[in-house]
One Martini backbone bead per residue (centre of mass of N, CA, C, O) as a GRO file, in nm:
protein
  175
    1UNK     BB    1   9.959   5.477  10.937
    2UNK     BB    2  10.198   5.363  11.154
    3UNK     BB    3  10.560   5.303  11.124
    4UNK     BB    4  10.797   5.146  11.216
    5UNK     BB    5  11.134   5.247  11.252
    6UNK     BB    6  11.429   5.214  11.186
    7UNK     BB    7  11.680   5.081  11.408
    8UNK     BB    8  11.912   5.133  11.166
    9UNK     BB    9  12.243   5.164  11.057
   10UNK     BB   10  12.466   5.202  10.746
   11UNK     BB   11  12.844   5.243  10.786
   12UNK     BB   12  13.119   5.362  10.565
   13UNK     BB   13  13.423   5.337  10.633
   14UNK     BB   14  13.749   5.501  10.583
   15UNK     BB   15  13.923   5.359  10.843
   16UNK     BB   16  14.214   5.383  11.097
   17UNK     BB   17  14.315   5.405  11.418
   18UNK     BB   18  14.653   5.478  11.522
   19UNK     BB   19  14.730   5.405  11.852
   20UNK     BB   20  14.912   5.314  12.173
   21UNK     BB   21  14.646   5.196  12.244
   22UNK     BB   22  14.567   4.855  12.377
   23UNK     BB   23  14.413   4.945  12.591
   24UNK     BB   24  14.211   5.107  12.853
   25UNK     BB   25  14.418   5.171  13.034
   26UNK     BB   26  14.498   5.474  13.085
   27UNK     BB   27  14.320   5.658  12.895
   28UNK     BB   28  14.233   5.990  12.820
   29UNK     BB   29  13.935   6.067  12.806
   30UNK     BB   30  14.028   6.368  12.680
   31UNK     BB   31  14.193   6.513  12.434
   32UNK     BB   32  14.302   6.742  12.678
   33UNK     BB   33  14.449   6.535  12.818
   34UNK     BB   34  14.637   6.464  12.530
   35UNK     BB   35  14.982   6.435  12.410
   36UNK     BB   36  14.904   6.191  12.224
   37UNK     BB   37  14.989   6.031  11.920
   38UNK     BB   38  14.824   5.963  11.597
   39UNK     BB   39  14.694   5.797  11.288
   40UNK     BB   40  14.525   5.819  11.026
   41UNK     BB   41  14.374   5.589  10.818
   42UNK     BB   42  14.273   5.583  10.531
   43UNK     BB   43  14.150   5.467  10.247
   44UNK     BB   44  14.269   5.528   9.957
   45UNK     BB   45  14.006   5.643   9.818
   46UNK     BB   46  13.996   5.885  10.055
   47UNK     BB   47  14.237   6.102  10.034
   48UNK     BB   48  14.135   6.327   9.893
   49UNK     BB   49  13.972   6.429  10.143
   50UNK     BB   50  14.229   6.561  10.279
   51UNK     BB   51  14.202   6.849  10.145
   52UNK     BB   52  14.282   7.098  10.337
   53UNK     BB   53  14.307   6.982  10.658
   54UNK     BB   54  14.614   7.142  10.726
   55UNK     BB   55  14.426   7.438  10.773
   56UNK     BB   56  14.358   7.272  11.033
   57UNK     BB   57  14.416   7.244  11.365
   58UNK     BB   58  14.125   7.106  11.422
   59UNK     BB   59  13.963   6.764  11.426
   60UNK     BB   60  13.736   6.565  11.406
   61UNK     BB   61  13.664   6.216  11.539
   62UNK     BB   62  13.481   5.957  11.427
   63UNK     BB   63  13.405   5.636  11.619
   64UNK     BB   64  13.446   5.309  11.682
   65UNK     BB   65  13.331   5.132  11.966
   66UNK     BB   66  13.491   4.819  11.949
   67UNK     BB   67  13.535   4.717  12.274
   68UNK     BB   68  13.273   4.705  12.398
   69UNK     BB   69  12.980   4.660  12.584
   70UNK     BB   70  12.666   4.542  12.496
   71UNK     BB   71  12.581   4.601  12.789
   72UNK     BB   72  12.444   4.838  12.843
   73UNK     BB   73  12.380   5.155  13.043
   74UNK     BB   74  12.183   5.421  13.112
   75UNK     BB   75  12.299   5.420  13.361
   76UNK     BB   76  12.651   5.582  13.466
   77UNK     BB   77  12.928   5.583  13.598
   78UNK     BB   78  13.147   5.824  13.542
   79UNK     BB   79  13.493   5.900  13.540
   80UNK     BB   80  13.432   6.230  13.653
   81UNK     BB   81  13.250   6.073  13.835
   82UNK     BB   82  13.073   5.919  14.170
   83UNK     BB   83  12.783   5.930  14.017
   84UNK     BB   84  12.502   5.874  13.851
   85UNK     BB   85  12.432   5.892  13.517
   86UNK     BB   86  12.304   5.956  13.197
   87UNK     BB   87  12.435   5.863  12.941
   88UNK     BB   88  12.335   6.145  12.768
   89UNK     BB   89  12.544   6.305  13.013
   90UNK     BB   90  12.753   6.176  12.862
   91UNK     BB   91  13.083   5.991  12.697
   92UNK     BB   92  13.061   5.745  12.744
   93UNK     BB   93  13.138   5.433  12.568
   94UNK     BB   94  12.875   5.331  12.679
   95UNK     BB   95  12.643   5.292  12.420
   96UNK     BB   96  12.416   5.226  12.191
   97UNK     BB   97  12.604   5.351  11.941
   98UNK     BB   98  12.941   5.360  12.016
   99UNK     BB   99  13.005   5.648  11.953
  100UNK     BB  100  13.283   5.859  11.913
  101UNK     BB  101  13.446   6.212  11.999
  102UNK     BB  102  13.750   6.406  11.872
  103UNK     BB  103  13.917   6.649  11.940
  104UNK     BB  104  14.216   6.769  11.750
  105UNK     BB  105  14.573   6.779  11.636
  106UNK     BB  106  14.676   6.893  11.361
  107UNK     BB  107  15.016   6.818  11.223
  108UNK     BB  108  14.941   6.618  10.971
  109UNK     BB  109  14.970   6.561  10.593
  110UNK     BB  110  14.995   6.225  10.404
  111UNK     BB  111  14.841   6.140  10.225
  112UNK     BB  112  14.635   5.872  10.362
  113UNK     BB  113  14.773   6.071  10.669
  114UNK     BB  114  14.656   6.160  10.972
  115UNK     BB  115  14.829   6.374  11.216
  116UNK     BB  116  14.805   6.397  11.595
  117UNK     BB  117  14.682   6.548  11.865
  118UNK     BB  118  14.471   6.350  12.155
  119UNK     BB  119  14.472   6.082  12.226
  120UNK     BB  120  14.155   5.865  12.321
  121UNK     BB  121  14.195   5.584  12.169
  122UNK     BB  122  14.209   5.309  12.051
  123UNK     BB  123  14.361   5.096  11.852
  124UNK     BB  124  14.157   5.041  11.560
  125UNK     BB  125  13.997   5.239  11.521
  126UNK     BB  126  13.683   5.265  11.302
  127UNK     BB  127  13.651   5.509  11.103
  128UNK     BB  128  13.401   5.736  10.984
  129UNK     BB  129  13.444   6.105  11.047
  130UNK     BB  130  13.556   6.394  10.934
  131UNK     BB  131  13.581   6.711  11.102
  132UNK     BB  132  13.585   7.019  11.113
  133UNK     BB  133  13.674   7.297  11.333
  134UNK     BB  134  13.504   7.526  11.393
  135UNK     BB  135  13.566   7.816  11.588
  136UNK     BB  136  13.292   7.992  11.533
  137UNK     BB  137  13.076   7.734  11.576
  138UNK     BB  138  13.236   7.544  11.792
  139UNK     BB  139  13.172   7.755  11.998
  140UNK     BB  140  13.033   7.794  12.335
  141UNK     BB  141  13.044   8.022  12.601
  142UNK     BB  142  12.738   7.975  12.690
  143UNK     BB  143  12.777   7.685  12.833
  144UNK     BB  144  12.631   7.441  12.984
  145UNK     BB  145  12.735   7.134  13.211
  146UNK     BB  146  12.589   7.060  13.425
  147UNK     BB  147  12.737   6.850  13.649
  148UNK     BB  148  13.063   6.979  13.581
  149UNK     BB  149  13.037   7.285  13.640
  150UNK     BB  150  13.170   7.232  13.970
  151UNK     BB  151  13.399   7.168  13.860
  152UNK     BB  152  13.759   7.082  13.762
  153UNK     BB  153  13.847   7.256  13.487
  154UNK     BB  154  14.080   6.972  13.478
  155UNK     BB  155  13.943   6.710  13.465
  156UNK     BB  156  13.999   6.590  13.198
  157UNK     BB  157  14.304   6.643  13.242
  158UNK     BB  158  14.321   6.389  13.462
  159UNK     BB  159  14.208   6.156  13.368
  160UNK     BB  160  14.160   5.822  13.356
  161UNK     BB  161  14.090   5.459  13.270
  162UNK     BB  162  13.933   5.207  13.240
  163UNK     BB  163  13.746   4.883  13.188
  164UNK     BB  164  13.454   4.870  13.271
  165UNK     BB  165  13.351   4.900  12.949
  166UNK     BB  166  13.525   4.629  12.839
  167UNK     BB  167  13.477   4.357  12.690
  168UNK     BB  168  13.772   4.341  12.596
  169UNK     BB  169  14.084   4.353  12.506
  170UNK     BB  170  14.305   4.505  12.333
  171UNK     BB  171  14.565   4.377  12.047
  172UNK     BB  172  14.685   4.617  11.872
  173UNK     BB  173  14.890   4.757  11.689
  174UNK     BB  174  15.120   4.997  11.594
  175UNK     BB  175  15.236   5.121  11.294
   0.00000   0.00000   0.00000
């Protein structure tokens, strides 16, 4: 006998992000556009395990698209280009599961806060989890990218966001 997989997970949130991001308005689409600077707030209980991950130049960063959309469309339109593609060939904010992925660059570690460079994501997202970059696993130089391939190698670093995939504006402030 088959039975339905569950088809929810509930996931533990460790903090939350706080960027200049107000709006979804010119946000840069990937950290590699952004010389924002941001700053991660673990919940004080979660502190020590930034234990060491100022030895580590960038790390990813897992967070709640909190402001999205709850009515994602399978294929969108992406930021990066102007024909449709399917929602998992893109990295849109619009999407069944909501997680955005930041590849970022630690600043510092003070207590219980991580300071970065690359923000592209709202003030106030959710954080779920952060994870070392490492060098050697996690580049790919035979990678091909896809719809991607034929762009200007600086498209990610061009583009800015506008609010067609948001629920409403966000309204939390830096602190």
């Amino acid at each position: 006998m088959t039975t339905e997989p569950d088809k929810t997970v509930t996931l533990n949130l460790i903090g939350t992000i706080r960027t200049t991001h107000t709006t979804a308005d010119n946000i840069p689409v990937q950290p590699v556009g952004s010389s924002d600077e941001g700053v991660v707030e673990l919940f004080p209980e979660y502190a020590e395990g930034l234990v060491d991950v100022d030895g580590f130049s960038h790390v990813m960063l897992l967070f709640h698209l909190h402001e999205m959309k709850k009515d994602f469309k399978l294929t969108i339109t992406p930021f990066m280009d102007n024909k449709e593609h399917g929602v998992f060939a893109t990295r849109s904010p619009s999407r069944p599961a909501a997680i955005g992925l930041s590849t970022v660059k630690v600043k510092k570690v003070e207590d219980n806060k991580l300071y970065f460079e690359g923000a592209d994501m709202l003030d106030g997202s959710p954080l779920i989890d952060i994870k070392p970059f490492f060098r050697n696993v996690d580049n790919r130089p035979d990678a091909i990218s896809g719809w991607l391939e034929n762009k200007d190698a600086e498209i990610a670093s061009k583009h800015r966001s506008d609010d067609r995939f948001m629920e409403r504006k966000a309204i939390h402030k830096m602190h």
